[in-house]
C-alpha positions in Angstrom: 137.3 151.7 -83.8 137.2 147.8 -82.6 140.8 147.8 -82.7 140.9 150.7 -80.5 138.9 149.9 -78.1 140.4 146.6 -77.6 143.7 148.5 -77.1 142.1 150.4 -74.3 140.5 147.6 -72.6 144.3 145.5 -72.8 146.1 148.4 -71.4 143.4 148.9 -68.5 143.7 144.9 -67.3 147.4 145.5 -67.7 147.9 148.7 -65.8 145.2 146.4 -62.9 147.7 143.5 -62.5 150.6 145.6 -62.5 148.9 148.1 -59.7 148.2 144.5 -57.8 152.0 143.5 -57.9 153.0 147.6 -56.5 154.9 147.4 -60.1 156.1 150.6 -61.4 155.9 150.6 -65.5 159.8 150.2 -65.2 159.5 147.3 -62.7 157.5 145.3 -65.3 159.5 146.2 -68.3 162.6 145.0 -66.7 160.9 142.0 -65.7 159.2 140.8 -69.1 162.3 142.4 -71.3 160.4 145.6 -73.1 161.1 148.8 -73.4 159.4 151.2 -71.0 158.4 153.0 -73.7 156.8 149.9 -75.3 155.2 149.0 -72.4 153.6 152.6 -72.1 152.2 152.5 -75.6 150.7 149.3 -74.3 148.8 150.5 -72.0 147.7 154.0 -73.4 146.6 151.7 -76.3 149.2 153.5 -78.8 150.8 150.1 -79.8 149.1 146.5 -80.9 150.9 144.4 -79.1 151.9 140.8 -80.4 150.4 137.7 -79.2 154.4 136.4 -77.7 154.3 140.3 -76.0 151.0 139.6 -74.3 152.2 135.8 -73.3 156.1 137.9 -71.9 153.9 140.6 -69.9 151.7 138.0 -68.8 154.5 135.3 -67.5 156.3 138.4 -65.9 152.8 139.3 -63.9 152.4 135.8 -62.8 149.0 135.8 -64.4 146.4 132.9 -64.0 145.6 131.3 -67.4 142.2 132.4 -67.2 143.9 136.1 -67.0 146.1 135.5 -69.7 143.3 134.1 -72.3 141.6 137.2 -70.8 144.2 140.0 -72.1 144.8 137.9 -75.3 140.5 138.6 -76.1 141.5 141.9 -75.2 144.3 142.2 -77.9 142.4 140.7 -80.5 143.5 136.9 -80.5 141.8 133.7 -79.8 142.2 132.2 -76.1 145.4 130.4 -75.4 144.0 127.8 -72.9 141.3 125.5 -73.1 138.6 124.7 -69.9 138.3 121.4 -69.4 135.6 119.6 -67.2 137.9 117.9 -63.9 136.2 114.8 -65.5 136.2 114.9 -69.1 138.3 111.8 -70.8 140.9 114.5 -71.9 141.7 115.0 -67.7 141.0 111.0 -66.5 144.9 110.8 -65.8 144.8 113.8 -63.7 141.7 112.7 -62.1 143.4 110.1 -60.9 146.1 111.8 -59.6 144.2 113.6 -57.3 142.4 110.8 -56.2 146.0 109.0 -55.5 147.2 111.6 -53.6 143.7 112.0 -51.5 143.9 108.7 -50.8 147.4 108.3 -49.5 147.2 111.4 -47.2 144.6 108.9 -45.3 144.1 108.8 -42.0 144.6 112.9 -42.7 142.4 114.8 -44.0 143.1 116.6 -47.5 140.9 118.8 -50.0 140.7 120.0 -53.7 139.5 123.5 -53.9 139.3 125.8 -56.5 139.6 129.5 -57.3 136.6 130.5 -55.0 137.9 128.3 -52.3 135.0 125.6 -53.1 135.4 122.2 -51.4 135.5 120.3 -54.8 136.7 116.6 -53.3 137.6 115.7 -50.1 139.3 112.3 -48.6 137.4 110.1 -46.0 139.7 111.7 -42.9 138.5 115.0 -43.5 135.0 114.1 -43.8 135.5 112.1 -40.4 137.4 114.8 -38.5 134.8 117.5 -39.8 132.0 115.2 -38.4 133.6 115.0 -35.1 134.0 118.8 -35.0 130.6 119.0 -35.6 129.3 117.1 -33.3 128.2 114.6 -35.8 125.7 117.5 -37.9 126.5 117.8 -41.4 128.0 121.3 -42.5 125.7 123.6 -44.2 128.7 124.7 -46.7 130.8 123.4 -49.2 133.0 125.9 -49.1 136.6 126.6 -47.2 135.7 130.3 -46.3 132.2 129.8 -45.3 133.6 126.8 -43.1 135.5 129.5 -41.3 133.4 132.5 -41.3 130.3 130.6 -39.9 130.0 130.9 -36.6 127.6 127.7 -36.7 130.1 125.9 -38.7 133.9 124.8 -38.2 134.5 128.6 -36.7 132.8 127.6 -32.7 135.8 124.8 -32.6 138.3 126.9 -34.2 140.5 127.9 -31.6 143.1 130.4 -33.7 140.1 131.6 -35.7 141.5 135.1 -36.0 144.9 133.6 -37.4 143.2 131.3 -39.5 140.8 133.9 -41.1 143.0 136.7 -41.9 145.1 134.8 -43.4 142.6 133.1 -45.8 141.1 136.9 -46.0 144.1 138.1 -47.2 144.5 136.0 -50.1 140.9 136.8 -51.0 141.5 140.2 -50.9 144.5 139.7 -53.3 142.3 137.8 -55.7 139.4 141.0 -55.5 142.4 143.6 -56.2 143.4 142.0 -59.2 140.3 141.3 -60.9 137.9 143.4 -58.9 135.3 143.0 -61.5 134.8 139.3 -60.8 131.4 139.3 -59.4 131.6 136.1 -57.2 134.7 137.0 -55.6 133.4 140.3 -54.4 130.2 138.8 -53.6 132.2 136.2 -51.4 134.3 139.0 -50.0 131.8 141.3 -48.8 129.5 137.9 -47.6 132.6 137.2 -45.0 132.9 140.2 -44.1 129.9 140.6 -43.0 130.0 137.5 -40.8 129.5 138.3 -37.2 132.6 139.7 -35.0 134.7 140.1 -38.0 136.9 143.0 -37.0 136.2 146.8 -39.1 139.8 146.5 -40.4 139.4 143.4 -41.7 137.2 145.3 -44.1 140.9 146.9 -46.2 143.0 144.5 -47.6 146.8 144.7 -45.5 149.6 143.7 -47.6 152.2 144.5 -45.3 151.0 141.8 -43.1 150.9 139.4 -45.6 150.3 135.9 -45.9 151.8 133.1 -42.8 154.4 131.1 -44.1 152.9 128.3 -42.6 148.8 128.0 -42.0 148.1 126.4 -38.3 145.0 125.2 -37.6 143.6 124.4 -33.9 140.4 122.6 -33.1 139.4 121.9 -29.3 136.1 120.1 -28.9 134.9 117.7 -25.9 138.2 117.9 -24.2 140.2 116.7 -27.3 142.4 119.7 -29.2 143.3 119.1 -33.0 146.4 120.7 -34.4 147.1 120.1 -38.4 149.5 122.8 -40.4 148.5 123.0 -44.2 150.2 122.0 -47.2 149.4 123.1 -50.6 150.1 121.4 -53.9 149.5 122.9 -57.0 149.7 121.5 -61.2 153.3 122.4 -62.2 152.9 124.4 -65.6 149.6 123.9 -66.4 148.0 124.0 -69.3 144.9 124.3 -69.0 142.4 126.8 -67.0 141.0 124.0 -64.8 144.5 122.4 -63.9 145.6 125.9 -63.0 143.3 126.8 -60.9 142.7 123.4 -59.0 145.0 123.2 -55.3 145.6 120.1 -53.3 145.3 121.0 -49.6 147.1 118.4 -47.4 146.5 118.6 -43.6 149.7 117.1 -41.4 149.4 116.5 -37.8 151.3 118.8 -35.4 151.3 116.6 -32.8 151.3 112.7 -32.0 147.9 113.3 -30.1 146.6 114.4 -33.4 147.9 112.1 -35.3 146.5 109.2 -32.7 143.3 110.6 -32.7 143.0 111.1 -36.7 144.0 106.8 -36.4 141.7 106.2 -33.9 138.5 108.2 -36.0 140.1 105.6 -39.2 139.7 102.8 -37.1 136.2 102.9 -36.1 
């Protein structure tokens, strides 16, 4: 009976991330190398799959590693991928790293966020550009969507707000659809939503828009305007859940204005 059940609760999480990707059964079995039929068994909890099957589906999904220790529980097996603290010993090389690349994206600001978009380190620029935003007060958030959302926050100098916040509500949407039964993420979702002048379509995920190729963002406070566009860097085959789920945003100046002003706030 445990064996069955576990077979039901694999194939449910698989049929989920499949029905995220708009994968047909086919789609995915070409992808990962199975036979349809396999793949079917899978899911209908017929066949036990083996640990490499879950670890082919799972690569051919694009799974997170939490997601893939996840369906392995769900098989039966032990988790793949340890959890490491950011700043246990065992991640001091990687902690450095980040703080390397923090530093040198100096007199521009630059953050390390995590799964729920959580501010979890931030260079000296970005807190010096947020403060002048701000008019000096110190944000009530510590988190990238709230920033946004808030109309007391980095929202009231935000000047392509609605560009800026569909995309990032897009890719939140993504993250609810493929694990909807992640509390915090749906908790998150429906908090921004609710945020005032959010618009009622917002409120259904659009994936034909999809994501922007290129994030923009435009400040304009006390006469000066801000432009940055976004880059994102990300731990190349990770191996662990923390690495995997930590991202590197890097903000570049659009303009020489910006880039003079981002100098001048570093200079004094």
């Amino acid at each position: 009976m445990a064996t069955s059940i576990a077979s039901v609760e694999l194939g449910l999480l698989l049929r989920q991330w499949r029905s995220s990707r708009r994968w047909s059964q086919l789609d995915l079995a070409l992808e990962a190398g199975v036979s349809t039929r396999h793949l079917s068994y899978v899911e209908t909890g017929k066949s036990q799959p083996s640990r490499d099957m879950i670890e082919r589906l799972c690569g051919a999904l694009g799974m997170p590693l939490r997601e893939r220790n996840r369906l392995l529980r769900a098989a039966g097996y032990a988790d793949h991928y340890a959890e490491t603290p950011i700043d246990a010993p065992e991640l001091q090389r990687i902690q450095r790293a980040v703080e390397f690349i923090l530093a040198q994206q100096e007199p521009y600001p630059a953050f390390v966020l995590n799964r729920y978009w959580d501010i979890v380190q931030a260079n000296a620029a970005a807190q010096r550009v947020n403060g002048f935003l701000l008019g000096g007060r110190a944000s009530p958030h510590s988190n990238m969507l709230r920033h946004v959302f808030d109309p007391q926050d980095l929202r009231a100098v935000l000047v392509n707000w609605e560009e800026v916040a569909g995309d990032l509500l897009h890719h939140l949407h993504q993250a609810v659809s493929a694990r909807p039964d992640d509390a915090r993420a749906r908790a998150l979702l429906d908090e921004v939503l609710a945020a005032p002048g959010v618009p009622a379509n917002w409120r259904q995920s659009n994936d034909e828009r999809g994501p922007s190729p290129l994030l923009t963002t435009c400040f304009a406070r006390d006469g000066v305007s801000l432009r940055f566009f976004s880059s994102i860097t990300v731990f190349a085959t990770p191996r662990d859940v923390t690495l995997d789920e930590l991202r590197i945003e890097c903000c570049f100046p659009m303009d020489e204005a910006t880039a003079e002003f981002c100098r001048s706030l570093a200079g004094g």
